[in-house]
PDB file with SEQRES, HELIX, SHEET and CRYST1 records, atoms N, CA, C and O in Angstrom:
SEQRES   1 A   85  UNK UNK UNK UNK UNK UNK UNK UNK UNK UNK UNK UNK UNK          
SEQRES   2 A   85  UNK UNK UNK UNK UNK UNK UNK UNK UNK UNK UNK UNK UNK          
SEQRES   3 A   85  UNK UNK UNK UNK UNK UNK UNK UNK UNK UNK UNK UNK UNK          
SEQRES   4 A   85  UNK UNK UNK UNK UNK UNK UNK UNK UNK UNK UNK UNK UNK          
SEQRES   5 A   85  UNK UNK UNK UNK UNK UNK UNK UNK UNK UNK UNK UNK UNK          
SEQRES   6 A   85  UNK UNK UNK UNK UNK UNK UNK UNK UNK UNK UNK UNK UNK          
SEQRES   7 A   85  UNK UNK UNK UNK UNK UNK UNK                                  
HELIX    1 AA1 UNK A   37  UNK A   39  1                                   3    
HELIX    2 AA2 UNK A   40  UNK A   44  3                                   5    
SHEET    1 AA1 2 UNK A  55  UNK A  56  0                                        
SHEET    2 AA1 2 UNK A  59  UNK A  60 -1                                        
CRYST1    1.000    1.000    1.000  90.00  90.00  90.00 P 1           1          
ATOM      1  N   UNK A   1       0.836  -1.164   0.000  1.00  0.00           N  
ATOM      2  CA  UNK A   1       0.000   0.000   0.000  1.00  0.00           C  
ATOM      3  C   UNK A   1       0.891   1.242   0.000  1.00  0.00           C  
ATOM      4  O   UNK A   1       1.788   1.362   0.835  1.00  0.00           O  
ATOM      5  N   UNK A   2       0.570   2.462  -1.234  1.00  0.00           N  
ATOM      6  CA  UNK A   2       1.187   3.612  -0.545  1.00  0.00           C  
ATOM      7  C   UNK A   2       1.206   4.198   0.532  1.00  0.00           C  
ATOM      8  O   UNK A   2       0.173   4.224   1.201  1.00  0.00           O  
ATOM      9  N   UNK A   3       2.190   4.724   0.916  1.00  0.00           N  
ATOM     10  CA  UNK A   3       2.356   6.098   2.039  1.00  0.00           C  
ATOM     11  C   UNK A   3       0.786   7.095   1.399  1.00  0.00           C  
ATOM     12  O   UNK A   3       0.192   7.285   0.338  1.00  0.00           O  
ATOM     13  N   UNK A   4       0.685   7.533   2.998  1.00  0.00           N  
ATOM     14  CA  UNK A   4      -0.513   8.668   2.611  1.00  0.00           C  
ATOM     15  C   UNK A   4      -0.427   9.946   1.837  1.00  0.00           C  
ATOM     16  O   UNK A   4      -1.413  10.641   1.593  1.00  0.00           O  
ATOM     17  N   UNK A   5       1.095  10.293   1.369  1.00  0.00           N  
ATOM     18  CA  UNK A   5       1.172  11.450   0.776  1.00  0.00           C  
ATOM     19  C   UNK A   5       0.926  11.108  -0.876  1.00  0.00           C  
ATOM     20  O   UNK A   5       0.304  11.880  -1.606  1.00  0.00           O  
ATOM     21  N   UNK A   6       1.459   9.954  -1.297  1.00  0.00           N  
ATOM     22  CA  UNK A   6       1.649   9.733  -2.416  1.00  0.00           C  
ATOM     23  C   UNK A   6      -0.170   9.659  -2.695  1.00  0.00           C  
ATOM     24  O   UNK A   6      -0.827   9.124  -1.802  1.00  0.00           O  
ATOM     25  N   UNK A   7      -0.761  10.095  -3.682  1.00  0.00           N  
ATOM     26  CA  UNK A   7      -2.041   9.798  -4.547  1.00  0.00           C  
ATOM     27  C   UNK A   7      -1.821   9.580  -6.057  1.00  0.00           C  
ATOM     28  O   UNK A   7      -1.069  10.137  -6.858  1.00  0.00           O  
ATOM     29  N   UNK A   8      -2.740   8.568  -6.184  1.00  0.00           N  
ATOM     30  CA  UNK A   8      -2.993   8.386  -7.971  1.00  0.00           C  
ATOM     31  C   UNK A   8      -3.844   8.836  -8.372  1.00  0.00           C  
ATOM     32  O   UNK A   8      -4.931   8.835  -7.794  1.00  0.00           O  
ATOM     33  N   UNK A   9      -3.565   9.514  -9.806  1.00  0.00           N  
ATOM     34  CA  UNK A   9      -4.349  10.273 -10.134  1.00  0.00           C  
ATOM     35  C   UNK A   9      -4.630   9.019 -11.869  1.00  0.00           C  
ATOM     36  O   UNK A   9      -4.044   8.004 -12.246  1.00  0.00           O  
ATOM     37  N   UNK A  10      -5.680   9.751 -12.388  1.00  0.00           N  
ATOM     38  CA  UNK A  10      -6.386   8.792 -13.649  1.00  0.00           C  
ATOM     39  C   UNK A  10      -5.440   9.887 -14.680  1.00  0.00           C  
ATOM     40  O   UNK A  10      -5.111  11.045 -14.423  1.00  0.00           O  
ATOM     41  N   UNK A  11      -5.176   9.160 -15.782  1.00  0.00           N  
ATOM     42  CA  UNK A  11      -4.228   9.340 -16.948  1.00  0.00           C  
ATOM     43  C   UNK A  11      -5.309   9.546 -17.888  1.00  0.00           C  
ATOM     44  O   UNK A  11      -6.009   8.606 -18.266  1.00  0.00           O  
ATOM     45  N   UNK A  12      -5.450  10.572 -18.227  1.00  0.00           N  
ATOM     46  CA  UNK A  12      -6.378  10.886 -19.530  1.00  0.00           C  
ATOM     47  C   UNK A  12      -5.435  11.370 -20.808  1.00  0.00           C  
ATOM     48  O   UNK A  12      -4.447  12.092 -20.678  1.00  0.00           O  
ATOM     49  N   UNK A  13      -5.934  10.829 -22.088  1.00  0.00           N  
ATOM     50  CA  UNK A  13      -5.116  10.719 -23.044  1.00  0.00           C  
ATOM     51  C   UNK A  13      -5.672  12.399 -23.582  1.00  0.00           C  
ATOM     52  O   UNK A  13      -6.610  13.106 -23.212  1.00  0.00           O  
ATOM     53  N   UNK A  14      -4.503  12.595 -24.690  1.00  0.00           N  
ATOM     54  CA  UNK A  14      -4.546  14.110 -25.402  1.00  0.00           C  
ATOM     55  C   UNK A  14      -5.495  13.813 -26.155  1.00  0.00           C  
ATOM     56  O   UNK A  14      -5.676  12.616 -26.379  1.00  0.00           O  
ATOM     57  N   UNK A  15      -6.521  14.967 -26.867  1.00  0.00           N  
ATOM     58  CA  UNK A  15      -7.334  14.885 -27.919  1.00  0.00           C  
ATOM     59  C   UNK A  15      -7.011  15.964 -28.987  1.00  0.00           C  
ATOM     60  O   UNK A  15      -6.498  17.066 -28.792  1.00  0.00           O  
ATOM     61  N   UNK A  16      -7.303  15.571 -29.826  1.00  0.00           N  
ATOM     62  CA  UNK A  16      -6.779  16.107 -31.259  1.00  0.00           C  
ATOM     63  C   UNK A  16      -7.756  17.079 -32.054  1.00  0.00           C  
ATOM     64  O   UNK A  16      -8.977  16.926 -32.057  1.00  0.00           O  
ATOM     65  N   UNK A  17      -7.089  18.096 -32.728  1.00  0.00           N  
ATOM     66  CA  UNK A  17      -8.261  18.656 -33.488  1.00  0.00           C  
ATOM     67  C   UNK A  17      -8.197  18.026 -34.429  1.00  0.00           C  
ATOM     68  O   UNK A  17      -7.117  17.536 -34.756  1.00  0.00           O  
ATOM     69  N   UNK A  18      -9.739  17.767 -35.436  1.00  0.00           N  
ATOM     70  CA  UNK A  18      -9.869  17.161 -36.472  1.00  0.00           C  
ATOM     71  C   UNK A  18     -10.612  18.293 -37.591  1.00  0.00           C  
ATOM     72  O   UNK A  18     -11.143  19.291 -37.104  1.00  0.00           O  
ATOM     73  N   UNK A  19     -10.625  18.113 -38.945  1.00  0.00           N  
ATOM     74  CA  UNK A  19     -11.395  18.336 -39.632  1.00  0.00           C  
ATOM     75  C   UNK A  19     -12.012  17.670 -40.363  1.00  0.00           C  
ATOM     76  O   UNK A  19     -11.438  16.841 -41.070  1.00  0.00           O  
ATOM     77  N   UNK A  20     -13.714  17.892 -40.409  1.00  0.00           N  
ATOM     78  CA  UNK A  20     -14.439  16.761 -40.761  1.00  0.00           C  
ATOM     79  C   UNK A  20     -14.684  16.993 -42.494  1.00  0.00           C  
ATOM     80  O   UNK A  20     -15.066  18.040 -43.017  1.00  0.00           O  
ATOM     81  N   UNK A  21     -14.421  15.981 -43.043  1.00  0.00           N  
ATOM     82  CA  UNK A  21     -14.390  15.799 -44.553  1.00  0.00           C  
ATOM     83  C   UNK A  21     -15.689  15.608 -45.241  1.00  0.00           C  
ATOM     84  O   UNK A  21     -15.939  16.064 -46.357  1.00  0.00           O  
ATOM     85  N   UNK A  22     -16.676  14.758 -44.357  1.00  0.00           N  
ATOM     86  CA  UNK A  22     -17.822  14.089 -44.459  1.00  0.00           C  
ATOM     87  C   UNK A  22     -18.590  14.291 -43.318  1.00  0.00           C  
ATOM     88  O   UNK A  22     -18.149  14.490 -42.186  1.00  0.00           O  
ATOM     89  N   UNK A  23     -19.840  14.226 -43.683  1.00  0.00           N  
ATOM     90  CA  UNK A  23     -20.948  14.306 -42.332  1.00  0.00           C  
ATOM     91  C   UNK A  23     -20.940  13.169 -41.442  1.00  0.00           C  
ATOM     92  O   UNK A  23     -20.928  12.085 -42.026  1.00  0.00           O  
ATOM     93  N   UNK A  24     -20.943  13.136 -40.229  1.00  0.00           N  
ATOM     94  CA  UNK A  24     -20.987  11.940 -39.509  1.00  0.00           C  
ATOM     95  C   UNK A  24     -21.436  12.234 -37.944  1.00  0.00           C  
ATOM     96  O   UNK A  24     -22.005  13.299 -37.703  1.00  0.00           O  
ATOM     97  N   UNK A  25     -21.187  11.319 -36.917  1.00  0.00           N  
ATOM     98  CA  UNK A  25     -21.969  11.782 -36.232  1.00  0.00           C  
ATOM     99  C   UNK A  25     -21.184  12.649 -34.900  1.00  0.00           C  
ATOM    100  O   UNK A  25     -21.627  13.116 -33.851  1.00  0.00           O  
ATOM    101  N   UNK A  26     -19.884  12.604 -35.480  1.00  0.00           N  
ATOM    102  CA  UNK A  26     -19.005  13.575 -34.731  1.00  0.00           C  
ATOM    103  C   UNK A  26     -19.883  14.893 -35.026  1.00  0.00           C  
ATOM    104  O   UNK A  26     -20.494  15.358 -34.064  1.00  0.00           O  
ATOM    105  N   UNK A  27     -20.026  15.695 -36.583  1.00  0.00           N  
ATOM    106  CA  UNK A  27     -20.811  16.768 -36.908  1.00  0.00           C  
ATOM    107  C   UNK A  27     -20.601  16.850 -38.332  1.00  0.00           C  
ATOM    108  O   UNK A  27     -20.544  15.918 -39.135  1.00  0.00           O  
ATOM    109  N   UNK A  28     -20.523  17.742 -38.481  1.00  0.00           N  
ATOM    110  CA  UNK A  28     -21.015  18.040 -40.184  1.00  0.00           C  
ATOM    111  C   UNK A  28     -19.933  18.470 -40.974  1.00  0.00           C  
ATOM    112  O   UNK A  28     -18.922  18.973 -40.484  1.00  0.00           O  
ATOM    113  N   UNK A  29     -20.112  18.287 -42.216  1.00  0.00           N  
ATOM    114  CA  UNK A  29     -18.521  18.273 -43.126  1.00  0.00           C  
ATOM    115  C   UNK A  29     -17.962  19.493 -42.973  1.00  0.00           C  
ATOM    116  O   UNK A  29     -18.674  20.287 -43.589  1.00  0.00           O  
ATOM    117  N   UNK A  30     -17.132  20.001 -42.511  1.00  0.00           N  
ATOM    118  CA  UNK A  30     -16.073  21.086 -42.616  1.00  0.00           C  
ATOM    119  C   UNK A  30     -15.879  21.504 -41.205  1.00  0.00           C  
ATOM    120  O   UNK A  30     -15.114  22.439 -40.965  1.00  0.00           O  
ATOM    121  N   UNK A  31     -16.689  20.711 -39.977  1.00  0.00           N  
ATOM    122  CA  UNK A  31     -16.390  21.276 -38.697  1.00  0.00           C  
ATOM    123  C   UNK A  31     -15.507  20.582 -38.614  1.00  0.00           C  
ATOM    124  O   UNK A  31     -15.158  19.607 -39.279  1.00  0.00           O  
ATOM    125  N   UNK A  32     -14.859  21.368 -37.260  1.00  0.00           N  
ATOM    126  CA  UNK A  32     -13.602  21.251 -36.501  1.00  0.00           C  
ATOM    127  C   UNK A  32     -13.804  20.498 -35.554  1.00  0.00           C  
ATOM    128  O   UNK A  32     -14.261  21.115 -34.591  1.00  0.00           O  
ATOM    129  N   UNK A  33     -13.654  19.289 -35.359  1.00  0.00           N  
ATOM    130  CA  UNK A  33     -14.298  18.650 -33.559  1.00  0.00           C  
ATOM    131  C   UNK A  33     -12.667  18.397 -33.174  1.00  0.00           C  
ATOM    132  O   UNK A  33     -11.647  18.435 -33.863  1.00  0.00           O  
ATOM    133  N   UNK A  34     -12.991  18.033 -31.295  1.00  0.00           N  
ATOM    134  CA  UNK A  34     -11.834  17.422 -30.431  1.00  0.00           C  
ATOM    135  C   UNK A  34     -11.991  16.001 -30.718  1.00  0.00           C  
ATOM    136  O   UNK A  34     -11.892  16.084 -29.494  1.00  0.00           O  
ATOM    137  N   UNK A  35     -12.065  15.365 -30.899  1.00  0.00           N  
ATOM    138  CA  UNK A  35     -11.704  13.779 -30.851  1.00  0.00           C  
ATOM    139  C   UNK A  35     -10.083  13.213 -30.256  1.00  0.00           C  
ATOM    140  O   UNK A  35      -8.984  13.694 -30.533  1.00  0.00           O  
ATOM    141  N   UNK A  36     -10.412  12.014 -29.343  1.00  0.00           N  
ATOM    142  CA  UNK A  36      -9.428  11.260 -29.023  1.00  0.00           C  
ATOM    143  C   UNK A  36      -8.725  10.873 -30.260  1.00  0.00           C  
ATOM    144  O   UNK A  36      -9.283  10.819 -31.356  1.00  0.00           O  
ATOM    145  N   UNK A  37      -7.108  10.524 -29.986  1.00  0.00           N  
ATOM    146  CA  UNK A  37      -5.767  10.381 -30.849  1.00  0.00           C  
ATOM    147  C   UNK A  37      -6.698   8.876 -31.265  1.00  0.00           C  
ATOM    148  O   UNK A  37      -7.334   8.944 -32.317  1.00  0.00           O  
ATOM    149  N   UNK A  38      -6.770   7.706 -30.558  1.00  0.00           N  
ATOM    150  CA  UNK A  38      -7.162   6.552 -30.970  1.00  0.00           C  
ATOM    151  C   UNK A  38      -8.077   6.776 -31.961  1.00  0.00           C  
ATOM    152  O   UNK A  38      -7.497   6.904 -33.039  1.00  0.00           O  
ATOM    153  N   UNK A  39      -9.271   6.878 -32.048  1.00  0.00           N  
ATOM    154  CA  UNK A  39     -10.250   7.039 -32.928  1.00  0.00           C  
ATOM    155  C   UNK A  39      -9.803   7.644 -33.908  1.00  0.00           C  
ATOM    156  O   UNK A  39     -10.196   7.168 -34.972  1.00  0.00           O  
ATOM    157  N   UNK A  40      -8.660   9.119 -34.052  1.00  0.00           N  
ATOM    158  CA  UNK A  40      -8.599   9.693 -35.017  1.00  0.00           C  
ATOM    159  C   UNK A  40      -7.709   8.869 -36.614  1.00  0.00           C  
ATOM    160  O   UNK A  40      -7.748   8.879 -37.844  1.00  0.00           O  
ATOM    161  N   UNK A  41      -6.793   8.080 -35.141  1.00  0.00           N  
ATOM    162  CA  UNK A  41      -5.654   7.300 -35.937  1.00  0.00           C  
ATOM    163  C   UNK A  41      -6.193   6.099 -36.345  1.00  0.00           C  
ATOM    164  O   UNK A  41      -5.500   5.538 -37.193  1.00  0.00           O  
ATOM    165  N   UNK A  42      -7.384   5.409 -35.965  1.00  0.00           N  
ATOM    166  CA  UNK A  42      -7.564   3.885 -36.544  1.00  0.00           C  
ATOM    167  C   UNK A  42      -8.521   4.240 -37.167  1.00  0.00           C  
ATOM    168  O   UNK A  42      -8.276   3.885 -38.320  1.00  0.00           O  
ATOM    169  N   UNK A  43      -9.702   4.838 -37.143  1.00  0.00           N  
ATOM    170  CA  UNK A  43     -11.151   4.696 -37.913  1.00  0.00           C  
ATOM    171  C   UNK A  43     -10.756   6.335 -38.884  1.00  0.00           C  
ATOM    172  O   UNK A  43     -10.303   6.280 -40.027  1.00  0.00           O  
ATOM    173  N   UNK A  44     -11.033   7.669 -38.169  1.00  0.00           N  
ATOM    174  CA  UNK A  44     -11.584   8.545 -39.028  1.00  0.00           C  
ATOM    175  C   UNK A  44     -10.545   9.073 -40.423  1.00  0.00           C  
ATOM    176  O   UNK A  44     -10.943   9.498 -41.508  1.00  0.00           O  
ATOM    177  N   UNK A  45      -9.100   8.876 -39.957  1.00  0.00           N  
ATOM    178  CA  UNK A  45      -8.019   9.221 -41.288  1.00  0.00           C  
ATOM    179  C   UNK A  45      -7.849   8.136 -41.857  1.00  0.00           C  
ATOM    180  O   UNK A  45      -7.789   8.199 -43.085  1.00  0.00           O  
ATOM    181  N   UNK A  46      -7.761   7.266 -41.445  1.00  0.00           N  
ATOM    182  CA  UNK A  46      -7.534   5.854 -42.945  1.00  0.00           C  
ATOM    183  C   UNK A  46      -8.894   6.179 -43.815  1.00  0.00           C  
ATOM    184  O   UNK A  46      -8.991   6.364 -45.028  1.00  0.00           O  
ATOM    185  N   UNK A  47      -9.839   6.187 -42.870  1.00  0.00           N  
ATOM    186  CA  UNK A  47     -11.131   6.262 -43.928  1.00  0.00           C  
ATOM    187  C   UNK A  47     -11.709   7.628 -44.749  1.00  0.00           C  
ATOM    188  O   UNK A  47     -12.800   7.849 -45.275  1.00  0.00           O  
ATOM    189  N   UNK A  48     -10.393   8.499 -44.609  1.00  0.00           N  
ATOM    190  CA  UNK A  48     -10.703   9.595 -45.354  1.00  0.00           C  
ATOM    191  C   UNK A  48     -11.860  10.591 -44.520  1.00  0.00           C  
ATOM    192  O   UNK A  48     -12.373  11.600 -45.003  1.00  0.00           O  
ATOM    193  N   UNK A  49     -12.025  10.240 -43.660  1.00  0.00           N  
ATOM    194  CA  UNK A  49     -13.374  11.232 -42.966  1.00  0.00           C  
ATOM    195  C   UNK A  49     -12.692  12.375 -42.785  1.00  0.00           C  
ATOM    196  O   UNK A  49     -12.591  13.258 -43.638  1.00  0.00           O  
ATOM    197  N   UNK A  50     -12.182  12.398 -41.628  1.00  0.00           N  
ATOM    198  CA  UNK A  50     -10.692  13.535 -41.788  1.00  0.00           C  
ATOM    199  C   UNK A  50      -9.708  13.753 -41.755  1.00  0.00           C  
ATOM    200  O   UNK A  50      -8.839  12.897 -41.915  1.00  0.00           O  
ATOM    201  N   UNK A  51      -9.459  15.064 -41.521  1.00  0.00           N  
ATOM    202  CA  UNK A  51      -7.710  15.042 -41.341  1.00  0.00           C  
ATOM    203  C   UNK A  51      -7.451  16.082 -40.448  1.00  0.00           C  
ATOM    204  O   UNK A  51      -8.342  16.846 -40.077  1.00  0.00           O  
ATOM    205  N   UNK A  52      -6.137  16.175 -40.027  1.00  0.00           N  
ATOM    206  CA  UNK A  52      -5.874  16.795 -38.965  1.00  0.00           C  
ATOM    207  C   UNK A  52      -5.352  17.809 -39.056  1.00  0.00           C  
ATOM    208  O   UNK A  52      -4.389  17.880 -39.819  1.00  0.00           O  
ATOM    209  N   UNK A  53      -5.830  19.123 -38.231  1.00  0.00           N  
ATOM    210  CA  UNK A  53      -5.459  20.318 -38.266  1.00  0.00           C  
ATOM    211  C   UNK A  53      -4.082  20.697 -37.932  1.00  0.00           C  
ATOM    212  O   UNK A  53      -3.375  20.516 -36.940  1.00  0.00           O  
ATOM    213  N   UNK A  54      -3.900  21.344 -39.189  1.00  0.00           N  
ATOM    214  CA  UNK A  54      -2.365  21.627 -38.613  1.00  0.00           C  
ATOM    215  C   UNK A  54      -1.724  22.520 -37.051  1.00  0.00           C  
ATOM    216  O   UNK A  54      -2.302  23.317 -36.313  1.00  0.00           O  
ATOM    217  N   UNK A  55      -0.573  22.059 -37.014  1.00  0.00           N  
ATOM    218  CA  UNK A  55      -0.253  22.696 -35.149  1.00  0.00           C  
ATOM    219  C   UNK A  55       1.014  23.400 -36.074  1.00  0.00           C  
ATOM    220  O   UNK A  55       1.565  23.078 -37.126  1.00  0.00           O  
ATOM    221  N   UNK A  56       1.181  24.585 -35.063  1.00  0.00           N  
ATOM    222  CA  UNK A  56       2.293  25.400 -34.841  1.00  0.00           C  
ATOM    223  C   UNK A  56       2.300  25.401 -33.837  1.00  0.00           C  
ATOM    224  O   UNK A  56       1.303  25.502 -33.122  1.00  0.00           O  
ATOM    225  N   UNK A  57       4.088  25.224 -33.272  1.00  0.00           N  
ATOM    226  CA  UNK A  57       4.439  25.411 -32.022  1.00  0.00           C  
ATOM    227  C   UNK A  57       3.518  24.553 -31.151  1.00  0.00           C  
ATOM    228  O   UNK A  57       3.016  25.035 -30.136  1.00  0.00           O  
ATOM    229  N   UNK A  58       3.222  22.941 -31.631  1.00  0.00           N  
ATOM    230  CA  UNK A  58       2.250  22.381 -30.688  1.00  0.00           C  
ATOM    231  C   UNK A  58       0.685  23.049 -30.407  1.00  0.00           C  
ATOM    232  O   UNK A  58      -0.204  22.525 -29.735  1.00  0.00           O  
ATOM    233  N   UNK A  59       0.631  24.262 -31.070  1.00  0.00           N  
ATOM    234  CA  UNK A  59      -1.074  24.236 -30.978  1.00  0.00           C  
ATOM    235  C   UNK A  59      -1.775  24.412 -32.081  1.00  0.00           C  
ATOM    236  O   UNK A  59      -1.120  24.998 -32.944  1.00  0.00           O  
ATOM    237  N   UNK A  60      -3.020  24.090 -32.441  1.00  0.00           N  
ATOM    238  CA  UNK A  60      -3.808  24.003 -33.534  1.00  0.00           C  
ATOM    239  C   UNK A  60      -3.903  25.144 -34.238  1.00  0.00           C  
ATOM    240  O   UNK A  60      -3.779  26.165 -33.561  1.00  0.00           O  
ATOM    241  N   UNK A  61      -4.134  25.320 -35.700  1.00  0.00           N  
ATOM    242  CA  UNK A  61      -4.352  26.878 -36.324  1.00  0.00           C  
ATOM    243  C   UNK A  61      -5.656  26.440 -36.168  1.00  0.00           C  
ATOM    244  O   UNK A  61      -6.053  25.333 -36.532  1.00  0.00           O  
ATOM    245  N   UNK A  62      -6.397  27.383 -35.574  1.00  0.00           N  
ATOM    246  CA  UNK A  62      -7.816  27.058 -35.016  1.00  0.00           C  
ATOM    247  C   UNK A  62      -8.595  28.955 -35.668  1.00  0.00           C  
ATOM    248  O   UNK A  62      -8.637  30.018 -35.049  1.00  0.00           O  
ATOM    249  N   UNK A  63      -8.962  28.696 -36.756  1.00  0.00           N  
ATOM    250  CA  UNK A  63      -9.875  30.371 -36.863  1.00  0.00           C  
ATOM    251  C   UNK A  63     -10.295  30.877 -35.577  1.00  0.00           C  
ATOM    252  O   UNK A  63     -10.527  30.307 -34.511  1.00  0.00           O  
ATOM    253  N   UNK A  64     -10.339  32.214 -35.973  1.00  0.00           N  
ATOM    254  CA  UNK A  64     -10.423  32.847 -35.185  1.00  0.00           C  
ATOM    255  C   UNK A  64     -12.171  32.934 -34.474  1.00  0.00           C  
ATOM    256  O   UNK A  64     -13.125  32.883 -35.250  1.00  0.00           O  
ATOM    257  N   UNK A  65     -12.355  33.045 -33.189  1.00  0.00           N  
ATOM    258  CA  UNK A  65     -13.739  33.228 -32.643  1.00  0.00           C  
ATOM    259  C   UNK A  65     -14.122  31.595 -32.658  1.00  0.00           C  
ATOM    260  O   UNK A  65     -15.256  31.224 -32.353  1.00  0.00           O  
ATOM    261  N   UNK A  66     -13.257  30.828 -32.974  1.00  0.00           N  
ATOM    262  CA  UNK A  66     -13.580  28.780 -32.634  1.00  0.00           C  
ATOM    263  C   UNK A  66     -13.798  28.586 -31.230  1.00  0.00           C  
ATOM    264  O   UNK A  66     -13.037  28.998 -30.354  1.00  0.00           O  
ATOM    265  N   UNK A  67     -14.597  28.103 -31.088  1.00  0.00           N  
ATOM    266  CA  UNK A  67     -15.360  27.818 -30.085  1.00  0.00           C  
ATOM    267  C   UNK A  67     -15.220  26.029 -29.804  1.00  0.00           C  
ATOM    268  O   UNK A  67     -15.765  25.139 -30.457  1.00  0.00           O  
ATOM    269  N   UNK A  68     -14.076  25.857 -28.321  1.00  0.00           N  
ATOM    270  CA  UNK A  68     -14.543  24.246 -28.773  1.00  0.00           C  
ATOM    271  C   UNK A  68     -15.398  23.114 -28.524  1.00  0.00           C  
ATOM    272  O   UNK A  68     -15.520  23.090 -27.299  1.00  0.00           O  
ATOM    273  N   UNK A  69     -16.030  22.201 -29.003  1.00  0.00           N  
ATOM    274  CA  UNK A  69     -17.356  21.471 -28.679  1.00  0.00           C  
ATOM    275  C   UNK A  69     -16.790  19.924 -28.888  1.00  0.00           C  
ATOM    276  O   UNK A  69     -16.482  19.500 -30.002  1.00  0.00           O  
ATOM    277  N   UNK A  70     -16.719  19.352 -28.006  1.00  0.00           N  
ATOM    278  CA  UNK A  70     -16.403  17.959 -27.686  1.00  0.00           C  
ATOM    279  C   UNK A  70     -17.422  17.140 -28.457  1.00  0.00           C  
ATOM    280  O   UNK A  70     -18.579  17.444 -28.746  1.00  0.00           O  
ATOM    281  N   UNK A  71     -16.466  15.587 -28.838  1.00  0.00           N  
ATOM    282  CA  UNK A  71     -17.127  14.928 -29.820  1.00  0.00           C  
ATOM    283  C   UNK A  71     -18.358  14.535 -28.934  1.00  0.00           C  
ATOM    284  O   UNK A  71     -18.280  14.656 -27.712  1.00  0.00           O  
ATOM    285  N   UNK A  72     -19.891  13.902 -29.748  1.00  0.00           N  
ATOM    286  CA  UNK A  72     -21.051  13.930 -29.705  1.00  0.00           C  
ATOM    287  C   UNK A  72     -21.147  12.426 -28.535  1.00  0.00           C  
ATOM    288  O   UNK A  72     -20.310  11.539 -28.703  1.00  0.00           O  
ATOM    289  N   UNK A  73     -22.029  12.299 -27.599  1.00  0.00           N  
ATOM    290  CA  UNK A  73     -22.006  11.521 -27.094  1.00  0.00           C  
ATOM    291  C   UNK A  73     -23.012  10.529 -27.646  1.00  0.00           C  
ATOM    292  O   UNK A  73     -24.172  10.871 -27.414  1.00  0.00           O  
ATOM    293  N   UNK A  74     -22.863   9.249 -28.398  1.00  0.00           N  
ATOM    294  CA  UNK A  74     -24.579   8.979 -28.436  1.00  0.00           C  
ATOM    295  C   UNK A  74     -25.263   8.504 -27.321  1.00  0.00           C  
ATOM    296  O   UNK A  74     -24.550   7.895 -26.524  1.00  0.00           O  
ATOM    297  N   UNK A  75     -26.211   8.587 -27.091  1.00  0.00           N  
ATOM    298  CA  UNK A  75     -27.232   8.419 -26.243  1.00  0.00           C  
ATOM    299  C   UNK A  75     -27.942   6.858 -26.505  1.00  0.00           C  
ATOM    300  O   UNK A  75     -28.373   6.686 -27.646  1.00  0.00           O  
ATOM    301  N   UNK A  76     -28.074   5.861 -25.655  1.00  0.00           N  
ATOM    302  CA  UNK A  76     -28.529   4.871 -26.182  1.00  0.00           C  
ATOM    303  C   UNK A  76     -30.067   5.024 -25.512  1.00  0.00           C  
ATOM    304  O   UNK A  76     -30.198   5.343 -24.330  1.00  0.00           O  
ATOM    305  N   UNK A  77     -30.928   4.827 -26.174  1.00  0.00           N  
ATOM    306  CA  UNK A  77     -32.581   4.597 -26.454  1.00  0.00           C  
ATOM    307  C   UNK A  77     -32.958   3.360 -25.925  1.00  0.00           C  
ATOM    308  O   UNK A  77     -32.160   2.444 -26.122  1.00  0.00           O  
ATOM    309  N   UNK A  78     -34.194   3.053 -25.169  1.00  0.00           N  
ATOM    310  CA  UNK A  78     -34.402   1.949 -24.744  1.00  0.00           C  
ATOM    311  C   UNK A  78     -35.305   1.642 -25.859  1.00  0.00           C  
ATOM    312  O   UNK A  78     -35.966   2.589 -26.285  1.00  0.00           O  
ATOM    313  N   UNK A  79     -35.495   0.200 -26.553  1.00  0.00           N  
ATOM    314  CA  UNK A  79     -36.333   0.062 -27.131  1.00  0.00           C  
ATOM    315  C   UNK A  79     -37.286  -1.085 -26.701  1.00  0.00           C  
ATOM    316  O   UNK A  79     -36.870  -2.184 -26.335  1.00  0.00           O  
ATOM    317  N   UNK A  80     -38.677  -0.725 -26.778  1.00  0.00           N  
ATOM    318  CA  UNK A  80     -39.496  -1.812 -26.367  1.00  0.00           C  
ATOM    319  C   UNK A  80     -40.341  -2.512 -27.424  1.00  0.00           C  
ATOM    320  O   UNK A  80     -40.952  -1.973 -28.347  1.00  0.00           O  
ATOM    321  N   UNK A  81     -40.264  -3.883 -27.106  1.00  0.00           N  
ATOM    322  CA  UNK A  81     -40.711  -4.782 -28.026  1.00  0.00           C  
ATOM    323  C   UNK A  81     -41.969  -4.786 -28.393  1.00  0.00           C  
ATOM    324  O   UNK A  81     -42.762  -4.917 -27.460  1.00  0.00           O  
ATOM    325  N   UNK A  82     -42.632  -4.638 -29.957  1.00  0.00           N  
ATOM    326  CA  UNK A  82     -43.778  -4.877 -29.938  1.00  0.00           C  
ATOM    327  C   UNK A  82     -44.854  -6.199 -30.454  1.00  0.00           C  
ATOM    328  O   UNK A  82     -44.854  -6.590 -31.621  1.00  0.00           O  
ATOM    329  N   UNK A  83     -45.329  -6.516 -29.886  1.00  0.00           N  
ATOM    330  CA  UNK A  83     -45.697  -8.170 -29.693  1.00  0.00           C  
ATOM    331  C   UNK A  83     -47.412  -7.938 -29.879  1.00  0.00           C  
ATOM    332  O   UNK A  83     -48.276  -7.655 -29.049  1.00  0.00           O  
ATOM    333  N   UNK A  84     -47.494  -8.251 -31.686  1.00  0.00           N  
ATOM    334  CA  UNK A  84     -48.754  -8.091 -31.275  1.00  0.00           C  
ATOM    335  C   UNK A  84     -49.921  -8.759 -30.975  1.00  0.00           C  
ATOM    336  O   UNK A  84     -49.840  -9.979 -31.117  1.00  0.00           O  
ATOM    337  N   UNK A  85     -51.267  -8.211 -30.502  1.00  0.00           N  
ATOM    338  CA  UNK A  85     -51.703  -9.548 -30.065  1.00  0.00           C  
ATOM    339  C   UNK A  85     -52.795  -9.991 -30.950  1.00  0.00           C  
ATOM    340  O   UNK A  85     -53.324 -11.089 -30.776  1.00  0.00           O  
TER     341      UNK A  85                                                      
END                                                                             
């Protein structure tokens, strides 16, 4: 067990700016979303969805008045069965 001074803290990974090529459910073709490095690197750039905003000096050229909005959460729906009689 640690000593009481030492604490762990949770490791959250960097997220990336993207630009969206295609509509999807991140948002709509030409927005800018945050998306995680994983997702950006296995699914959305091999498949051409997007590509990544260029960095200077490690930060994004982000237009001016960008506002940023985290990728879309989906929401899962309960669905109930219909059985008819």
């Amino acid at each position: 067990m640690l000593p009481s001074p030492f604490k762990r803290f949770k490791f959250t990974k960097a997220k990336t700016h993207l630009f969206l090529l295609t509509d999807s459910i991140l948002g709509k073709k030409g927005d800018i979303v945050l998306s995680d490095q994983e997702k950006a690197r296995n699914i959305l750039i091999p498949l051409q969805l997007a590509y990544y905003v260029p960095r200077v000096r490690g930060k994004p050229l982000l237009p001016p008045g960008f506002k940023e909005k985290e990728e879309n959460v989906l929401v899962r729906e309960n669905i109930t069965p219909y059985f008819p009689a």
